[in-house]
PyMOL Python script that loads the backbone (N, CA, C, O; Angstrom):
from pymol import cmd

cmd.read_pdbstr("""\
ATOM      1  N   UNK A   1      -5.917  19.219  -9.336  1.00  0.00           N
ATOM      2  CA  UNK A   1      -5.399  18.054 -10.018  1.00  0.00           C
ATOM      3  C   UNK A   1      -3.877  18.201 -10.113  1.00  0.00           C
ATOM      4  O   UNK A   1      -3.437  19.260 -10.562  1.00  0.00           O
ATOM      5  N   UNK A   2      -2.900  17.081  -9.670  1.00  0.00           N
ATOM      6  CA  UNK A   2      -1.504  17.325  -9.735  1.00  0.00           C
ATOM      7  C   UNK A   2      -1.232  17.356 -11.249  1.00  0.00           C
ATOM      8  O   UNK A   2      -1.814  16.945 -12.253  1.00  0.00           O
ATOM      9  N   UNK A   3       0.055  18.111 -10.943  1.00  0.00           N
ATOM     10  CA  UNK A   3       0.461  18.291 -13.032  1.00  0.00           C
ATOM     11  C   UNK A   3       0.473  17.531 -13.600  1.00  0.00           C
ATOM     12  O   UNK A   3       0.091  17.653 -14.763  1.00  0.00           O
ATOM     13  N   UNK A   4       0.971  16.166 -13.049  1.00  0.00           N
ATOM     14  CA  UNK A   4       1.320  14.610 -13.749  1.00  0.00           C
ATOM     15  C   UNK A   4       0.267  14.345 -14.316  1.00  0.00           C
ATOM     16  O   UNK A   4       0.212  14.095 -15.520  1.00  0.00           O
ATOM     17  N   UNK A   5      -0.751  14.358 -13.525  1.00  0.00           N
ATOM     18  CA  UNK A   5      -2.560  13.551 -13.950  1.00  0.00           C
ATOM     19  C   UNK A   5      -2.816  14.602 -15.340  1.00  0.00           C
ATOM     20  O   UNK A   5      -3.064  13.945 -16.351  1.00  0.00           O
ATOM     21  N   UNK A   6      -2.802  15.688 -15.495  1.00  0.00           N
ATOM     22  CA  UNK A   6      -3.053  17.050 -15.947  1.00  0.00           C
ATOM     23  C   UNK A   6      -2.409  16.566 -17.051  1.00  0.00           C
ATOM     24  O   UNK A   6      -3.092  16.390 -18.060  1.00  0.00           O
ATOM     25  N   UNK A   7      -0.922  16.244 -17.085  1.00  0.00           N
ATOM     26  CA  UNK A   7      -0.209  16.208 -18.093  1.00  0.00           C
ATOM     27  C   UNK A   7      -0.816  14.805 -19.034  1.00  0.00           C
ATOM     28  O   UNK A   7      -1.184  14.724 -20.206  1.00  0.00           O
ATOM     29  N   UNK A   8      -0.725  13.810 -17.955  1.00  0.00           N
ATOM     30  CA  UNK A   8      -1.198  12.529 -18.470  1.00  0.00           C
ATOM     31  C   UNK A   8      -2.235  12.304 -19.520  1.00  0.00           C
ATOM     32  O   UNK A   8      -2.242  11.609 -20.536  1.00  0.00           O
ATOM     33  N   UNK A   9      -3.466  13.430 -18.741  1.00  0.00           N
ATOM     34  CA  UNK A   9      -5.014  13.281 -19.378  1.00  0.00           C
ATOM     35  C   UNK A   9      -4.866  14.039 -20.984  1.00  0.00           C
ATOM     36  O   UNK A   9      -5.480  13.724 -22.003  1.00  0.00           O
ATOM     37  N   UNK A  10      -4.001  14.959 -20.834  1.00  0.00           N
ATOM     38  CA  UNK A  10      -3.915  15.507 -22.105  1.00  0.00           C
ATOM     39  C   UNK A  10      -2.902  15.249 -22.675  1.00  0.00           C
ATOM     40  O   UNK A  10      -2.622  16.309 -23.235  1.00  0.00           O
ATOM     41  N   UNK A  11      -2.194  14.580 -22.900  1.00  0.00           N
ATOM     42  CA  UNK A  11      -1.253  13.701 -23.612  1.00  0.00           C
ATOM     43  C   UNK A  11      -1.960  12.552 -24.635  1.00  0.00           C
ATOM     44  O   UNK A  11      -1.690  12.289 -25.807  1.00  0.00           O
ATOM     45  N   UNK A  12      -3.227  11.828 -23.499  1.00  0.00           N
ATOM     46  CA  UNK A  12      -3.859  11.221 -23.866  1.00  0.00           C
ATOM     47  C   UNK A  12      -4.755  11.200 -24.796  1.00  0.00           C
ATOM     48  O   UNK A  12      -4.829  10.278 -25.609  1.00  0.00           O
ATOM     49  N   UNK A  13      -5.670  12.383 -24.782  1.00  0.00           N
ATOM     50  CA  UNK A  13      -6.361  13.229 -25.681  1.00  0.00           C
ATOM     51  C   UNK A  13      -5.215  13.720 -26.827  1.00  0.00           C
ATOM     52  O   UNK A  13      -5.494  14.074 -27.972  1.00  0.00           O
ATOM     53  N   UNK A  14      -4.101  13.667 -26.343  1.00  0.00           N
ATOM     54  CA  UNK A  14      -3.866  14.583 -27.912  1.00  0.00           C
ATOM     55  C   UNK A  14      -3.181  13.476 -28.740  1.00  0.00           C
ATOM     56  O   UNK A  14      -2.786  13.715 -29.881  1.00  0.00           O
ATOM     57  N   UNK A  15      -2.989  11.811 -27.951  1.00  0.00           N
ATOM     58  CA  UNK A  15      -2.528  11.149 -28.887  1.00  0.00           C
ATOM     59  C   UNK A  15      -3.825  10.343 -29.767  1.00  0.00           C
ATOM     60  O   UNK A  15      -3.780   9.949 -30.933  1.00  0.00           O
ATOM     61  N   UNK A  16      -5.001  10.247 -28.771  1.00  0.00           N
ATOM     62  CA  UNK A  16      -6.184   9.830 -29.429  1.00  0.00           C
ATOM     63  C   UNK A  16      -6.803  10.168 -30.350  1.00  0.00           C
ATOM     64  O   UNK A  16      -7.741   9.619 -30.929  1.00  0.00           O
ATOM     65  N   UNK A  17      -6.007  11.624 -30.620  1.00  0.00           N
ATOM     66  CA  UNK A  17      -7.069  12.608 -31.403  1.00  0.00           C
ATOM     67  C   UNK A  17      -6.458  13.213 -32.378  1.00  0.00           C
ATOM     68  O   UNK A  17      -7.100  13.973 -33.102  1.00  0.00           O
ATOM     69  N   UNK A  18      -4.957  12.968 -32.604  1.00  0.00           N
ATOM     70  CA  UNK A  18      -4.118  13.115 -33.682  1.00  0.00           C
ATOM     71  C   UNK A  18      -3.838  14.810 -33.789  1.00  0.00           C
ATOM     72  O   UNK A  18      -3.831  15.695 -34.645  1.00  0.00           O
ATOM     73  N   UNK A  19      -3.650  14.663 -32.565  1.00  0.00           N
ATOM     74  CA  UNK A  19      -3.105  16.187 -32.174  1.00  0.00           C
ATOM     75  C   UNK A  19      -4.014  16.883 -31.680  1.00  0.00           C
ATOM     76  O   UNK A  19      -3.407  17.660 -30.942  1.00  0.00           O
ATOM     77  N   UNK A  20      -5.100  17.109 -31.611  1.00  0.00           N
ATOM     78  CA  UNK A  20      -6.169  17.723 -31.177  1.00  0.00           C
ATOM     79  C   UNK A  20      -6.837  17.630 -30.067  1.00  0.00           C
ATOM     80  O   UNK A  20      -8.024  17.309 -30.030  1.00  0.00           O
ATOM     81  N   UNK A  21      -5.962  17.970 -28.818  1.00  0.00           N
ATOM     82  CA  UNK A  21      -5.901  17.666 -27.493  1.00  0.00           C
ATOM     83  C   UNK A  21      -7.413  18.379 -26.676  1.00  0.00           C
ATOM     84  O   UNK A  21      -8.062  18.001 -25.701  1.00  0.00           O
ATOM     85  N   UNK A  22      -7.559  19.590 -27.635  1.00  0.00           N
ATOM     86  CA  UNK A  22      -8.051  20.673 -26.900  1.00  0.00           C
ATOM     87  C   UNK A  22      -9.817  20.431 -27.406  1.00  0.00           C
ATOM     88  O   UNK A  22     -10.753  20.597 -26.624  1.00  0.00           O
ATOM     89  N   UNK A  23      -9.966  20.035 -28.796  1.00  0.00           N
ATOM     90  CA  UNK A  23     -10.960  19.515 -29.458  1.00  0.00           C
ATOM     91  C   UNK A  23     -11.452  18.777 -28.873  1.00  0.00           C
ATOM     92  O   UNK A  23     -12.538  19.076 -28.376  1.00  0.00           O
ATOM     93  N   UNK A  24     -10.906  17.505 -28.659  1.00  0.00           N
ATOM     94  CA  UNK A  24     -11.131  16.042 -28.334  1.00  0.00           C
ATOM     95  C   UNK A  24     -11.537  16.189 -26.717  1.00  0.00           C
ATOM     96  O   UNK A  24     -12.207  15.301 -26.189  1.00  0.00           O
ATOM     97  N   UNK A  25     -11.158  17.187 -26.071  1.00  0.00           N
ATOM     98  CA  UNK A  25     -11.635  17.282 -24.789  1.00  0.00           C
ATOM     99  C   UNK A  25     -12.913  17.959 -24.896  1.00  0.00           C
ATOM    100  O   UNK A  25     -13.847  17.316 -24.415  1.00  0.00           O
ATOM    101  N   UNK A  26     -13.282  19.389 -25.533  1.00  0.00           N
ATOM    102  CA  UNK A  26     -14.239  19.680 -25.544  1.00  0.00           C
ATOM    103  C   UNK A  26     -15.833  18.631 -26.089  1.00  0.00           C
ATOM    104  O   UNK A  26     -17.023  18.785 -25.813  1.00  0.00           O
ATOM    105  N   UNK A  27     -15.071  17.547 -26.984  1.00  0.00           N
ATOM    106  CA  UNK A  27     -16.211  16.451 -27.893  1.00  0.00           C
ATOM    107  C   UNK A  27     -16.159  15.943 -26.150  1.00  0.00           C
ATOM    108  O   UNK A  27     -17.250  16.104 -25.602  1.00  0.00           O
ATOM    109  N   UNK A  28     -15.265  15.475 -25.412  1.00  0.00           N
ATOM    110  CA  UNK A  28     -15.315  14.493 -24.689  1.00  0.00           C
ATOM    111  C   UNK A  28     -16.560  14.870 -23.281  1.00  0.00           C
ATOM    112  O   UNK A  28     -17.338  14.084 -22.740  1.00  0.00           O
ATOM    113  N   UNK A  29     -16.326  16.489 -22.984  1.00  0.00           N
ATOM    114  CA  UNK A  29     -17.046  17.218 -22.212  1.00  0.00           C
ATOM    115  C   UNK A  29     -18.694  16.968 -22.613  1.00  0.00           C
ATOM    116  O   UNK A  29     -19.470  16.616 -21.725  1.00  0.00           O
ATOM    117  N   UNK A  30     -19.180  17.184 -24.057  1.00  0.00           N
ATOM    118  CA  UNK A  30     -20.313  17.279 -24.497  1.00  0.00           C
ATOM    119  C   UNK A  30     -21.305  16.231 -24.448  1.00  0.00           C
ATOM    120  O   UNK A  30     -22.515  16.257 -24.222  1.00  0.00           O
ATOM    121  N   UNK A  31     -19.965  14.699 -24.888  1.00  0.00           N
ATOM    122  CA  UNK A  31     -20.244  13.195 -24.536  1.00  0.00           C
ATOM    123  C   UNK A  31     -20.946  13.535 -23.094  1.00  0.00           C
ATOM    124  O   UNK A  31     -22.165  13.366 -23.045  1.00  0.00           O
ATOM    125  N   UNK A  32     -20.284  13.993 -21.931  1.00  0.00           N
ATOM    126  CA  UNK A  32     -20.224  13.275 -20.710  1.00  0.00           C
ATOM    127  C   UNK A  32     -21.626  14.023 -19.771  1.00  0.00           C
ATOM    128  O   UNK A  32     -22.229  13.639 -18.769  1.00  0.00           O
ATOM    129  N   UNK A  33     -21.743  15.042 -20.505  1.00  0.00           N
ATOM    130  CA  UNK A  33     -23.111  16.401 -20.149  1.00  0.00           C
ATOM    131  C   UNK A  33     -24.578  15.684 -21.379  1.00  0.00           C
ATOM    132  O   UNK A  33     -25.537  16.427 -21.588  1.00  0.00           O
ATOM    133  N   UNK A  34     -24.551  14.694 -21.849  1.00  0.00           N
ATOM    134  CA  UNK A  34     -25.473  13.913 -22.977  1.00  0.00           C
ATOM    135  C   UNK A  34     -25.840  12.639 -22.601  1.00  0.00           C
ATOM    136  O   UNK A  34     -26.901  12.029 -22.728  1.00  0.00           O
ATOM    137  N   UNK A  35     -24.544  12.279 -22.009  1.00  0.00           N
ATOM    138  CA  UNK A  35     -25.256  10.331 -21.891  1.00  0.00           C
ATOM    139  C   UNK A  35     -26.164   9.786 -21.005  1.00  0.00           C
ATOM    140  O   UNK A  35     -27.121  10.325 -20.449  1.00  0.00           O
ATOM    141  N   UNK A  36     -25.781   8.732 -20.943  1.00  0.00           N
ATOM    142  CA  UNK A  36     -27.205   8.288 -19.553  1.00  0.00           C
ATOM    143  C   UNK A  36     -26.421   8.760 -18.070  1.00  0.00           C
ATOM    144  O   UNK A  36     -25.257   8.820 -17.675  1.00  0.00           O
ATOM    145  N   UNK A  37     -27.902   9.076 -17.461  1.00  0.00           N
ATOM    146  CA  UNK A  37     -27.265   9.803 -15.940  1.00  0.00           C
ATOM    147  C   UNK A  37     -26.794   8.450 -15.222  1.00  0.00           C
ATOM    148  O   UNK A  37     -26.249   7.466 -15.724  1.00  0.00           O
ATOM    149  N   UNK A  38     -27.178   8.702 -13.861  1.00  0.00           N
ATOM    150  CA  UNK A  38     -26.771   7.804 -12.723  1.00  0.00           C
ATOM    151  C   UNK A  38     -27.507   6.748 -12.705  1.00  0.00           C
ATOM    152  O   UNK A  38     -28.508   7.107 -13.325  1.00  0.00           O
ATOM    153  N   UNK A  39     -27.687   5.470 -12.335  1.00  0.00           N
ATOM    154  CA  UNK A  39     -27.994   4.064 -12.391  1.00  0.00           C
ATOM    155  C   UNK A  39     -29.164   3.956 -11.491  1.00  0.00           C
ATOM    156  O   UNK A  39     -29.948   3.008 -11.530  1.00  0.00           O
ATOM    157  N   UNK A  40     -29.256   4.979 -10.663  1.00  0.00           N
ATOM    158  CA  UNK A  40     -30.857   5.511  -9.974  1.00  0.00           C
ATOM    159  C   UNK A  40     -31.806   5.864 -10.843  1.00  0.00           C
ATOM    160  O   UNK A  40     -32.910   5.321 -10.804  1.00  0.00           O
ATOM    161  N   UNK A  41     -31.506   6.805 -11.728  1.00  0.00           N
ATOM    162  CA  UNK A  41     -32.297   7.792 -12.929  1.00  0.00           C
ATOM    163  C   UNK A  41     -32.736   6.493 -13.487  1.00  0.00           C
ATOM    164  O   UNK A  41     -33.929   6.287 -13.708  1.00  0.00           O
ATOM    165  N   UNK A  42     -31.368   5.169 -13.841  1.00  0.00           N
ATOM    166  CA  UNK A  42     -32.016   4.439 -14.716  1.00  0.00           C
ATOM    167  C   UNK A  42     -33.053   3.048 -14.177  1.00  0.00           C
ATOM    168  O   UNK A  42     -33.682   2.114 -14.675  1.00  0.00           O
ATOM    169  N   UNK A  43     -32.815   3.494 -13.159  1.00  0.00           N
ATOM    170  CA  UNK A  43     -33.313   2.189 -11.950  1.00  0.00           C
ATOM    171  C   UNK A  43     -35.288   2.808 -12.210  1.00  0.00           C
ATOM    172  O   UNK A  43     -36.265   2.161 -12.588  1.00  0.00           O
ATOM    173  N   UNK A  44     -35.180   3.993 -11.876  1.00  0.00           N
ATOM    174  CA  UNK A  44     -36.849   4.724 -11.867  1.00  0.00           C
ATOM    175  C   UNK A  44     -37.516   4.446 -13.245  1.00  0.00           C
ATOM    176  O   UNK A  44     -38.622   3.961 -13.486  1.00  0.00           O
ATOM    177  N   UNK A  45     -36.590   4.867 -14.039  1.00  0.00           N
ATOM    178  CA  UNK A  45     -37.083   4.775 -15.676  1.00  0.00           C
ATOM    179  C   UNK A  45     -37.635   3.631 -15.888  1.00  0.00           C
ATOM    180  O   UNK A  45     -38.655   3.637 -16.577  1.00  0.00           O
ATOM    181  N   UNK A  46     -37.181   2.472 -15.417  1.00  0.00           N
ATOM    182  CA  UNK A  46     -37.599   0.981 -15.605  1.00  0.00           C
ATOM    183  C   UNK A  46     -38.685   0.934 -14.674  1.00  0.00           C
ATOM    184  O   UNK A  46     -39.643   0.227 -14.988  1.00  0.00           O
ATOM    185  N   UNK A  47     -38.720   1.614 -13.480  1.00  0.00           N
ATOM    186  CA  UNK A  47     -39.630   0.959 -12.576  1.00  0.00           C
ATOM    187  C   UNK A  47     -40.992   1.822 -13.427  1.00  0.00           C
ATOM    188  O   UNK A  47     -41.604   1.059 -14.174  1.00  0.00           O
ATOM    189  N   UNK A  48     -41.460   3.091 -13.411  1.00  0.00           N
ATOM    190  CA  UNK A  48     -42.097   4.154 -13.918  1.00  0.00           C
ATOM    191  C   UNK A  48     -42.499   3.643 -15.734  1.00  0.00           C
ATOM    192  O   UNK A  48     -43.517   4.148 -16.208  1.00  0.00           O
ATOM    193  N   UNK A  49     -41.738   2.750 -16.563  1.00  0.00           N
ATOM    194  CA  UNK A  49     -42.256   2.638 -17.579  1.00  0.00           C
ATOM    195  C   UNK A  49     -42.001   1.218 -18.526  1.00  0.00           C
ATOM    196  O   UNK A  49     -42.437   0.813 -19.604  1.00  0.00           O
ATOM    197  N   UNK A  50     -41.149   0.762 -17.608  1.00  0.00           N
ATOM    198  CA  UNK A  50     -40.680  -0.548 -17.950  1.00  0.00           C
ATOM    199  C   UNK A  50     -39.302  -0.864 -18.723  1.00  0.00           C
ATOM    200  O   UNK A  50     -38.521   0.088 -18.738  1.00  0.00           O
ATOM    201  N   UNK A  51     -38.889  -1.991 -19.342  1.00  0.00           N
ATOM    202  CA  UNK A  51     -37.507  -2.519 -19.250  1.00  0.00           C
ATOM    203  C   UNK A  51     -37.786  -1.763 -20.850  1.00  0.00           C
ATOM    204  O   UNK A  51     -37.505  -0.640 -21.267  1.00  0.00           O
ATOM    205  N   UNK A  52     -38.132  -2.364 -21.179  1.00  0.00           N
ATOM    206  CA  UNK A  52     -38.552  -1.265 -23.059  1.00  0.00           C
ATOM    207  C   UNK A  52     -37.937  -0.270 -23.401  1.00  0.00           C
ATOM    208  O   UNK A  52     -36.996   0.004 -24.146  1.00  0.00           O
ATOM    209  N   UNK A  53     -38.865   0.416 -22.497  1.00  0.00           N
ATOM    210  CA  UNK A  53     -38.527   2.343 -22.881  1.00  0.00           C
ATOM    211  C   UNK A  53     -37.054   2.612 -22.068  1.00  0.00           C
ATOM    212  O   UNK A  53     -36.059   3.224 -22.455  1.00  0.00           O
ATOM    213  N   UNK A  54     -37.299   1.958 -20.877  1.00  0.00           N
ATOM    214  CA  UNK A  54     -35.093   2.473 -20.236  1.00  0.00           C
ATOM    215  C   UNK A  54     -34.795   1.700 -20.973  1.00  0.00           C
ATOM    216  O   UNK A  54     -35.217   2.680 -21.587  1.00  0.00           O
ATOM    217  N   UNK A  55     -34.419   0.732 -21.777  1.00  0.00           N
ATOM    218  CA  UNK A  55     -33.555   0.398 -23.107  1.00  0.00           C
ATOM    219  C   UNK A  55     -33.294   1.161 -24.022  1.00  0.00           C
ATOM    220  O   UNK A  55     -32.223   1.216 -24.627  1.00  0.00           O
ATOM    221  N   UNK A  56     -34.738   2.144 -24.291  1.00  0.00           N
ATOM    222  CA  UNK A  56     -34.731   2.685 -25.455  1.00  0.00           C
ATOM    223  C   UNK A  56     -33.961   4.621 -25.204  1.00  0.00           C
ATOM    224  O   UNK A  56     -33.066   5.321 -25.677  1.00  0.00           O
ATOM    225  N   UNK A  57     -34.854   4.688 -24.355  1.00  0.00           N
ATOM    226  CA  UNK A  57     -33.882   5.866 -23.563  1.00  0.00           C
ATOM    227  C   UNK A  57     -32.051   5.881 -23.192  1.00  0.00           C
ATOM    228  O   UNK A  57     -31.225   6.768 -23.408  1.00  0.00           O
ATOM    229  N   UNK A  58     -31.905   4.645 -22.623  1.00  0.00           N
ATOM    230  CA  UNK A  58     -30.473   4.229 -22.532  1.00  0.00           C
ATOM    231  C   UNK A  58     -29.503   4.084 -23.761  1.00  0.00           C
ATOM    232  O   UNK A  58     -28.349   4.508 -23.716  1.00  0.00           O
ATOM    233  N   UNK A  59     -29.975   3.538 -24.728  1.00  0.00           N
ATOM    234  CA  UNK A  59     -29.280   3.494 -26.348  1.00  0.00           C
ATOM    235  C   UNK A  59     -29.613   5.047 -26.233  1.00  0.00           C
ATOM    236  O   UNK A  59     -28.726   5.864 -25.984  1.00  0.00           O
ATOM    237  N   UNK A  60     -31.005   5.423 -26.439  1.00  0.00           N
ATOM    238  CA  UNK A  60     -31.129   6.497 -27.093  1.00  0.00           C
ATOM    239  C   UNK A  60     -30.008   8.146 -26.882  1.00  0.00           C
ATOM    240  O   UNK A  60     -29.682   9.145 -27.524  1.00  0.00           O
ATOM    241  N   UNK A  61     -29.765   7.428 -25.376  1.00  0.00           N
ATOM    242  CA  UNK A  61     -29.035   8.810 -25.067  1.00  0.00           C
ATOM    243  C   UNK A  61     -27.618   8.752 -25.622  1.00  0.00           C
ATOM    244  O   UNK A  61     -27.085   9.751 -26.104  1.00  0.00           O
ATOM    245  N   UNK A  62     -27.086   7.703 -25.555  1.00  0.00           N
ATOM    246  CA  UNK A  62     -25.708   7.045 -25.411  1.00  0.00           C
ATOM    247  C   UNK A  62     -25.437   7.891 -26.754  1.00  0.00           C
ATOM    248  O   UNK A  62     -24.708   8.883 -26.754  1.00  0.00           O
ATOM    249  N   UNK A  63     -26.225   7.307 -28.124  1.00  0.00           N
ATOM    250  CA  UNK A  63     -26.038   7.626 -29.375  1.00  0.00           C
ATOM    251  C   UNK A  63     -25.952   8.970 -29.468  1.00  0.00           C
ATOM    252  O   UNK A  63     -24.908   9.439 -29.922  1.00  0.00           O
ATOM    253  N   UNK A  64     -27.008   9.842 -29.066  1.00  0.00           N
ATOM    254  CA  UNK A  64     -26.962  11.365 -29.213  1.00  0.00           C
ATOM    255  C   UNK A  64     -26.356  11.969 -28.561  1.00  0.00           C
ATOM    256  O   UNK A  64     -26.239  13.181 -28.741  1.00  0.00           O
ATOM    257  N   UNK A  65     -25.578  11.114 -27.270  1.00  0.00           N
ATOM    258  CA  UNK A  65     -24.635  11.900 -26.870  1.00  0.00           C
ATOM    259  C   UNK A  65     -23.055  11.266 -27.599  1.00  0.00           C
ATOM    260  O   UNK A  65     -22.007  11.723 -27.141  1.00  0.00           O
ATOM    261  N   UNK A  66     -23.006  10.361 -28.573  1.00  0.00           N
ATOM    262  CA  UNK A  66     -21.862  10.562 -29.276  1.00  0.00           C
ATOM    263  C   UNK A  66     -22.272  11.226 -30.633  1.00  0.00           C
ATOM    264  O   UNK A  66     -21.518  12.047 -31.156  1.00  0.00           O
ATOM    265  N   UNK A  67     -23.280  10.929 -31.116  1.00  0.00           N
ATOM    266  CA  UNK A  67     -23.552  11.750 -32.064  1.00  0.00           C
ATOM    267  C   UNK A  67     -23.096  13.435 -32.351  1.00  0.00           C
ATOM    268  O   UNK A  67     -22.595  14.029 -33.306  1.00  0.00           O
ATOM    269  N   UNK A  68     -23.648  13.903 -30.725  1.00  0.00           N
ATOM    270  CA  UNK A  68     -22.895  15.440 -30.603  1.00  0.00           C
ATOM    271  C   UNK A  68     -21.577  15.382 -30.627  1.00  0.00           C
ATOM    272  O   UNK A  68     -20.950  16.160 -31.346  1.00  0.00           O
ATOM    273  N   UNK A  69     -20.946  14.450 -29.843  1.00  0.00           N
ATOM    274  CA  UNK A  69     -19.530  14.505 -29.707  1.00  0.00           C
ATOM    275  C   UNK A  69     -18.524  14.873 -31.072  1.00  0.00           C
ATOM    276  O   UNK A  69     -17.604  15.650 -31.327  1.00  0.00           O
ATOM    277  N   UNK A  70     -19.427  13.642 -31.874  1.00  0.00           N
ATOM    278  CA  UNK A  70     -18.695  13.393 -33.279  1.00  0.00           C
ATOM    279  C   UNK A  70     -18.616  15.264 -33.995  1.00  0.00           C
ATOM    280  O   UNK A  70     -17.742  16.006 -34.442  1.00  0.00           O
ATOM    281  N   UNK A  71     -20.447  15.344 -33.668  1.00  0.00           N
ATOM    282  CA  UNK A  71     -20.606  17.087 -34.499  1.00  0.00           C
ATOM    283  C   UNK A  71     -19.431  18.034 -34.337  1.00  0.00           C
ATOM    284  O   UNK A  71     -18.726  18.621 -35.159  1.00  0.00           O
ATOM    285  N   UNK A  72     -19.448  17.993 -33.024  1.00  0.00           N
ATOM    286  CA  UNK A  72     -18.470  18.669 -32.255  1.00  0.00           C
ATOM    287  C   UNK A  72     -16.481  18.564 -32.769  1.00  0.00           C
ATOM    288  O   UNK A  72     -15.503  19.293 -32.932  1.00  0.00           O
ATOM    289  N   UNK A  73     -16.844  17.306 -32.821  1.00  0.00           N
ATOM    290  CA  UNK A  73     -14.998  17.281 -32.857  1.00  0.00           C
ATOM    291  C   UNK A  73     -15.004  17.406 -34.454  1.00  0.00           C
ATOM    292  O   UNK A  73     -14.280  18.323 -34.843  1.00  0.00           O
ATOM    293  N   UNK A  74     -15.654  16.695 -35.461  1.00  0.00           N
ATOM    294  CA  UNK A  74     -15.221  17.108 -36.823  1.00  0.00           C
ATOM    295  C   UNK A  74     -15.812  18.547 -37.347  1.00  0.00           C
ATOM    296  O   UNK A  74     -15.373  19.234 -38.270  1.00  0.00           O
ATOM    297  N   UNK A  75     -16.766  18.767 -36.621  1.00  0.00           N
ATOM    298  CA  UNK A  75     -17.074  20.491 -36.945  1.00  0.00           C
ATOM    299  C   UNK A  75     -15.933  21.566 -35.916  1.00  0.00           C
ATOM    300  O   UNK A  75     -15.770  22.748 -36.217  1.00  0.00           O
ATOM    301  N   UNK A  76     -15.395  21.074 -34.996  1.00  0.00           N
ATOM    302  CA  UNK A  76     -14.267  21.406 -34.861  1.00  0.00           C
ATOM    303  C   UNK A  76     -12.709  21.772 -35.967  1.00  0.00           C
ATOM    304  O   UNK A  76     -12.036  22.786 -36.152  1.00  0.00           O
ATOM    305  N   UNK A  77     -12.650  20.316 -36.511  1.00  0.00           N
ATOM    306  CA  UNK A  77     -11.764  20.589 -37.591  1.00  0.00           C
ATOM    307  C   UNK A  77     -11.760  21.521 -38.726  1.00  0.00           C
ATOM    308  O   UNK A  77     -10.909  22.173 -39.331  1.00  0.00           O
ATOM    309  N   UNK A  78     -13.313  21.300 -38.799  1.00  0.00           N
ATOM    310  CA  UNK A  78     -13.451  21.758 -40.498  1.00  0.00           C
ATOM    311  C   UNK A  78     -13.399  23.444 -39.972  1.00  0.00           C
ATOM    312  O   UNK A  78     -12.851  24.142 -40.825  1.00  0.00           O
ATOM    313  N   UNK A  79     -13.741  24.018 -39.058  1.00  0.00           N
ATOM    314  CA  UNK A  79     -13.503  25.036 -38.629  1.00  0.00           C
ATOM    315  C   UNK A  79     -12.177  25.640 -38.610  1.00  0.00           C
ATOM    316  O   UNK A  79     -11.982  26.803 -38.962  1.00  0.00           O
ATOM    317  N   UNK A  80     -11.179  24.775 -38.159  1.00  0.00           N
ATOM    318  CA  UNK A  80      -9.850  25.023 -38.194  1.00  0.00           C
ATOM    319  C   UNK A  80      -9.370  24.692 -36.465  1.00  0.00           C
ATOM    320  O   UNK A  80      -8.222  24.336 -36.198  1.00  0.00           O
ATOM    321  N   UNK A  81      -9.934  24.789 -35.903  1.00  0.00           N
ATOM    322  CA  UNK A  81     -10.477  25.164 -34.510  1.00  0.00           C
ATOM    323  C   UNK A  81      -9.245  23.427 -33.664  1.00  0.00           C
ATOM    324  O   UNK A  81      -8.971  22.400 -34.285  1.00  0.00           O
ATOM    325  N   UNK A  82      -8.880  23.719 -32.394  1.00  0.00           N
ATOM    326  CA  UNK A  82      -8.320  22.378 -32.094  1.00  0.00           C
ATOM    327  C   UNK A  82      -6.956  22.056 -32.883  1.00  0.00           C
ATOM    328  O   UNK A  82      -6.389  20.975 -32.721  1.00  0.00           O
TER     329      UNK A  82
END
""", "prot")
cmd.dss("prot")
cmd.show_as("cartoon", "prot")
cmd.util.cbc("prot")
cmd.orient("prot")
């Protein structure tokens, strides 16, 4: 990755996150390893169980994968951590 992009991405993170460049990336990592996969995964889910349950799976992941995020970045703080 050139330095600029490098510099950019974490500039970004650390203005989003009120300094906590290093935090806010790790919440952002946890988001991105949690949410819904690829649009195939969600294409089968519908075919295999219907529009219902990939709705419910699709919210369902989205949430628990910000849910961790959130754990993550304010149990970050309270730690001291970031």
């Amino acid at each position: 990755m050139p330095g600029g992009l490098r510099q950019a991405v974490y500039e970004g993170f650390d203005a989003s996150s009120g300094g906590h460049a290093a935090l806010a990336g790790l919440a952002f990592m946890v988001f991105v390893l949690i949410y819904t996969p690829c649009m195939v995964a969600v294409a089968a889910e519908k075919q295999e169980f219907g529009a219902r349950w990939m709705w419910t799976s699709v919210i369902g992941q989205l949430a628990l994968a910000w849910l961790m995020a959130l754990v993550v970045f304010q149990g970050g703080l309270l730690l001291g951590l970031g």
